[in-house]
N, C-alpha and C positions, 0 to 999 in steps of 0.2 A: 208468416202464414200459419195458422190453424193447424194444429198436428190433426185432425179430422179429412182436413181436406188436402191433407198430405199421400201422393199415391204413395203403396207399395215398392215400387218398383221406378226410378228414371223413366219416364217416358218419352217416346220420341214423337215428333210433331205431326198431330192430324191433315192440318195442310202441306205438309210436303207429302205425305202418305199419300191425299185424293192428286198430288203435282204428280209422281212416279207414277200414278196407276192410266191418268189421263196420254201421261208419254206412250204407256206401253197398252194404249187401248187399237184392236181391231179396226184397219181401217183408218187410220188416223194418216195424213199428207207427211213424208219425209220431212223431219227440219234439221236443218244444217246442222253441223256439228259445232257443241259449243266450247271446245276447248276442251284437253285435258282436266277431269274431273277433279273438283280440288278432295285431298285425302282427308279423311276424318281425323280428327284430334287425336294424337297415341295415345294410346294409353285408353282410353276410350273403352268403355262396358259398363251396363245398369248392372244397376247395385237393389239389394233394399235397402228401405229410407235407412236404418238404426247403420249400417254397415257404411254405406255411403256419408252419412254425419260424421262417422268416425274418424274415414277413411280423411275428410278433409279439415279436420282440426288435429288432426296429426301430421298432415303437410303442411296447414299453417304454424303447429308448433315447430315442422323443422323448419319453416322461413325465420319465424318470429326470432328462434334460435340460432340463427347463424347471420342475423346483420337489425340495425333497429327497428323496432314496429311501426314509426315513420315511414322507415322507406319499404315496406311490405305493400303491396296492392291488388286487389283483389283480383285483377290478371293475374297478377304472378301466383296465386293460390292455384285460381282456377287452372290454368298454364300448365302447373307441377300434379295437378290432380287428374289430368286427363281429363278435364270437365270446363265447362261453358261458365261464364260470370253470371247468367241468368240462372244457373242451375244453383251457382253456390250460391245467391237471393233468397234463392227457395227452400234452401235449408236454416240461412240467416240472413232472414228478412230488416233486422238492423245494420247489416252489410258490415262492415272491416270491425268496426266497434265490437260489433257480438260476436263477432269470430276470434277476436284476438282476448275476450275475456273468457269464450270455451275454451281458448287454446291456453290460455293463463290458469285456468281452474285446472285442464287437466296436469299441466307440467306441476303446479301446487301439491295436487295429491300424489304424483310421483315422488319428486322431494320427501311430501312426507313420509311416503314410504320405505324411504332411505335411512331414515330414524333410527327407523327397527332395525338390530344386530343378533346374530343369536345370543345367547346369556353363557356367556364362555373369557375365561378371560378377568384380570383384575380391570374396578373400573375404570381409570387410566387407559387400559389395553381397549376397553366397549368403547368409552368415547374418541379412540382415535380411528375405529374401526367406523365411526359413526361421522369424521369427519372426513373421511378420505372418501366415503360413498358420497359425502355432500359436494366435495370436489372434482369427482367425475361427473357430475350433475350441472357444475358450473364450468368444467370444459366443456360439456356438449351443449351446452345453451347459453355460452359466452356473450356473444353480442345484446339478443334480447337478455340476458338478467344481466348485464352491467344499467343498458338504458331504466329497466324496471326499478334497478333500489337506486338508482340515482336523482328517481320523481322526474326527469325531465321528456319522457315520453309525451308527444302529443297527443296520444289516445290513453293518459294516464285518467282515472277519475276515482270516484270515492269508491265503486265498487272492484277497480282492481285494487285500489290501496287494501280494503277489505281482506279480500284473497290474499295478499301478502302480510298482512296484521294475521292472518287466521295460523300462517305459517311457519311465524313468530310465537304465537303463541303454544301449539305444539310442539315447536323446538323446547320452550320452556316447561310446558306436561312433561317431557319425557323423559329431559334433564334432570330433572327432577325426582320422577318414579325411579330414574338409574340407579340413582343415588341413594334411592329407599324412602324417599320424602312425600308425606303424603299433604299437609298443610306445611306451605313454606310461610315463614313469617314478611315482612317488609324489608329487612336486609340480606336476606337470603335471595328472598324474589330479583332485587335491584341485582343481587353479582350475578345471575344466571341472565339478568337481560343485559347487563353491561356485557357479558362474554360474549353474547350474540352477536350484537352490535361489534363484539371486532372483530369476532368470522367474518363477519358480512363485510368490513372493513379493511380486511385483509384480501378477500377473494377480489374484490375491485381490483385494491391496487395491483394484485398478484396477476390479473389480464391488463390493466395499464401496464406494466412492467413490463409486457412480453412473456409471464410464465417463467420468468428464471428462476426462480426457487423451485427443484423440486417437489410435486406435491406433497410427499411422502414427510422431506423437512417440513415441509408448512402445517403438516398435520402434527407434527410432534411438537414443533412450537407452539404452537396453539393449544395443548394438553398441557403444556406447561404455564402458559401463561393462565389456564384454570387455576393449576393450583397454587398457582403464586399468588393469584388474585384472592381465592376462598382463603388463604393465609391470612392477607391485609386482612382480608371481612372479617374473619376468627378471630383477631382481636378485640373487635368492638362491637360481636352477636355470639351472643350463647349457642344458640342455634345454628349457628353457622360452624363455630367449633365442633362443636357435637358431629356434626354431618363430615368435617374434614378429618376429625380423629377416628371413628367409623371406614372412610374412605380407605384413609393412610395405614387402618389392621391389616383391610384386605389384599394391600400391594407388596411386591417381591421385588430383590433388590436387582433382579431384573426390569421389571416392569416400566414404564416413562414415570413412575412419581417414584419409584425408589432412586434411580439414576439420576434425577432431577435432584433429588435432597445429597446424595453422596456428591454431585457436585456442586450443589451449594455449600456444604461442608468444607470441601478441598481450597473455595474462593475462602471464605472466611473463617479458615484454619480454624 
């Protein structure tokens, strides 16, 4: 529907409005009693439009996030929102499809807001700081983000692919800028999306598993496996070197990439 001809405000139904006034009109013959009146939906109260749109792609973000978007239905929205299936129509007139791609775009720009760390820290320390926010992210929206990076969703199509390609690619902006990089060349670009690809690879299996790693290990070997990786790269890109030697000034033999090289040391005496 027409954001034009979108009320204000929920409204409630003219003809049940003229049904109550004729019950309670002067003069009107007793009529039986029809039963205990059924109770209104909980939760129940008009909204305005922007606040109520809100309010229900954030209930379907928690559906979508705690079981597949398959089995999400627009009852069960409407149900958890305190609101009627015609009402959530009226917000999303493409019915579960477009609810589940507002509900996908907002969880996206969450995520990527999880990027950002303050600038504190060797970078080793930012990007582990930078993956442990991404794994509280993937504990709270386990069920929907296993279905989503694994394409087999039945409400998957090109423009949620999109949203999640947009994802990815700000992973890869940021990684990037972290690191000081402002034009990466083609072998740099490939190990910051190779590393992606095994976040994303790791967090799957790490909810198949049941979560036994804790997050905290998963985030440090994952830091590691950076710079093991930018290592290989560094042999066969200038520019990659550059960017690892650079990295490697700013770490302390506290830090995960100093600890990481002292014990690669100790393995290979």
């Amino acid at each position: 529907m027409a954001a034009s001809s979108t009320p204000s405000t929920d409204q409630a139904s003219p003809t049940a409005d003229r049904s109550r006034a004729a019950d309670q009109a002067p003069g009107s013959p007793a009529r039986p009693a029809a039963g205990p009146e059924r109770p209104r939906r909980a939760g129940y109260r008009r909204l305005p439009v922007q606040q109520r749109r809100e309010q229900l792609i954030s209930v379907a973000l928690e559906l979508f996030g705690s079981r597949p978007p398959e089995a999400v239905t627009l009852d069960d929205v409407a149900e958890a929102a305190g609101a009627s299936r015609p009402l959530v129509y009226r917000y999303f007139a493409g019915g579960k499809q477009q609810l589940y791609e507002a509900a996908l775009r907002s969880a996206a720009e969450e995520l990527i807001g999880r990027f950002s760390v303050a600038g504190t820290g060797t970078p080793t320390e930012q990007l582990t700081q930078v993956l442990a926010r991404y794994f509280a992210f993937v504990a709270e929206h386990d069920a929907g983000y296993g279905a989503l990076l694994r394409g087999g969703s039945v409400v998957e199509t090109s423009r949620t692919s999109a949203i999640i390609d947009e994802v990815r690619r700000k992973a890869l902006r940021r990684t990037l800028r972290q690191f000081g990089v402002r034009t990466a060349g083609p072998r740099l670009t490939l190990l910051v999306r190779s590393w992606i690809s095994v976040v994303e690879a790791s967090a799957l299996s790490w909810l198949d598993e049941g979560r036994q790693i804790p997050p905290e290990a998963l985030c440090a070997w994952l830091v590691d496996q950076f710079v093991a990786m930018a290592g290989a790269a560094a042999v066969h890109d200038p520019q990659t070197a550059e960017v690892l030697h650079a990295l490697l000034a700013l770490e302390t033999a506290e830090s995960p990439a100093g600890v990481l090289l002292a014990r690669l040391r100790a393995v290979w005496g």
